[in-house]
N, C-alpha and C positions, 0 to 999 in steps of 0.2 A: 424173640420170645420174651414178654414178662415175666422175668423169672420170681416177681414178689410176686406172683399170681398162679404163676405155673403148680398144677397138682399132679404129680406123678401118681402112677406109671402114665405113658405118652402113647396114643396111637401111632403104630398098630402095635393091636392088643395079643398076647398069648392066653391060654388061657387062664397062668399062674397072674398075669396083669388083669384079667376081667374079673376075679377071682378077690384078687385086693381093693381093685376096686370098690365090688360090692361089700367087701367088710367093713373099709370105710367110711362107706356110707350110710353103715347101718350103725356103725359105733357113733357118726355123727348124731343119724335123726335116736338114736337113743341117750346121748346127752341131751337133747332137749334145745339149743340154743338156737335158736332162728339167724341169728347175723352172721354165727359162724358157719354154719350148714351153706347158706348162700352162698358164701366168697367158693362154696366147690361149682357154681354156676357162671358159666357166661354172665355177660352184665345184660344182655339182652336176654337170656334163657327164656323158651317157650315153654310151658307147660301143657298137658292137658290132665288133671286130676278131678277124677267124675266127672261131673258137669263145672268142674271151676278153670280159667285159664290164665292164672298168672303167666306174666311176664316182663321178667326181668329181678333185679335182685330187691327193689325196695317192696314188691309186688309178695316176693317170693316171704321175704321175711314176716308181711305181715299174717299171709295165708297160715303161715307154721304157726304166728303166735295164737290165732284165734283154733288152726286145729286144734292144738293142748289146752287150750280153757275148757273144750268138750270132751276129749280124751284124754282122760285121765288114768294113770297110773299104764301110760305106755310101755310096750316090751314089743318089738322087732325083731324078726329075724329072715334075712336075705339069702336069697341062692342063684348062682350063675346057669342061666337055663341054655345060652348059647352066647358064642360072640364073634366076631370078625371085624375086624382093620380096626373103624373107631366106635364101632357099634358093640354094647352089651345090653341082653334080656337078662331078668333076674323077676325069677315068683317070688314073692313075700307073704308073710303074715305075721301079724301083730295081734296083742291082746291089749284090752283098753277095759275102762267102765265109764260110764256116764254119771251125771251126779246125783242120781238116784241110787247109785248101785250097781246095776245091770251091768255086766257082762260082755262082750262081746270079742269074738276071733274075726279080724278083717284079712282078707283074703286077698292078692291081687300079682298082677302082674305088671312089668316098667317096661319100656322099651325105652334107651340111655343112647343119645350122638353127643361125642365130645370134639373138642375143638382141636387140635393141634398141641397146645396147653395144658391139655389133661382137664380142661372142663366143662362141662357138660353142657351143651347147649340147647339140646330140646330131651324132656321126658313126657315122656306116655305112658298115664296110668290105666289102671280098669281093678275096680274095688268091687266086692261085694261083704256086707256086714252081716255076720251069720252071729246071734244071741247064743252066749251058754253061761251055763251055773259057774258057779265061783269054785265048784267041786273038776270041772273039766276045763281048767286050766292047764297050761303046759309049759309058761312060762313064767317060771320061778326065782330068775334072781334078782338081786337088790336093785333098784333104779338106776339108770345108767347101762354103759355097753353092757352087751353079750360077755359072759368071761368064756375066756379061750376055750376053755375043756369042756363048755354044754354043749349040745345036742344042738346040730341042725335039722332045717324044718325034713327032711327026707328020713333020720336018725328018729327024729321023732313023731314020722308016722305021718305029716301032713301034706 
């Protein structure tokens, strides 16, 4: 094992390890940094995000940077919906606006295999973009992770 590479927890997973996983990876894509977010992928990582199919990490980084030129003022949050050996599902949703303004809650679900390593080799998305008022928002903190004590997406209703 490369242990400079290695991201714990390590399959097989409990469900306190799919658990962390997915907070990680939401603390990740909610810092924003596309190179760092990568290094939690295989260097081959597959993707399928909607219709886009990065793969690999120089792939991966650029997809992330061009998503935040369009999503802007990003807030995530992740939930473990099942998991076994090196496989986690996790439902998401995010709030974003575009640069006009507008609004929108993104809805979706991941299907996560990870390596031996603890990294992730193929993800599988399915998004869909539902439009609301700046009044029906539901995520309110400062840019950057989730802090610990808000509400997840179940907590709050989604």
């Amino acid at each position: 094992m490369n242990s400079s590479e290695a991201r714990p927890p390590f399959p097989p997973f409990s469900l306190d390890d799919a658990i962390t996983k997915a907070r990680k990876a939401e603390d990740a894509w909610n810092n924003q940094n596309p190179e760092a977010i990568a290094m939690a992928y295989t260097v081959d990582s597959t993707w399928r995000n909607r219709a886009g199919f990065p793969k690999g990490r120089s792939e991966i980084v650029e997809f992330l940077k061009s998503k935040w030129v369009r999503e802007l003022e990003y807030r995530l949050i992740k939930e473990v919906w099942c998991h076994s050996d090196n496989r986690v599902a996790v439902r998401f949703a995010y709030e974003w606006h575009d640069k006009s303004g507008q609004w929108y809650r993104s809805y979706g679900n991941e299907n996560w295999q990870f390596d031996e390593q603890g990294l992730m080799a193929f993800r599988h998305a399915s998004i869909n973009d539902l439009a609301i008022e700046e009044s029906d928002r539901k995520f309110h903190w400062p840019q950057g992770p989730r802090p610990a004590d808000y509400p997840g997406l179940s907590e709050l209703g989604l």
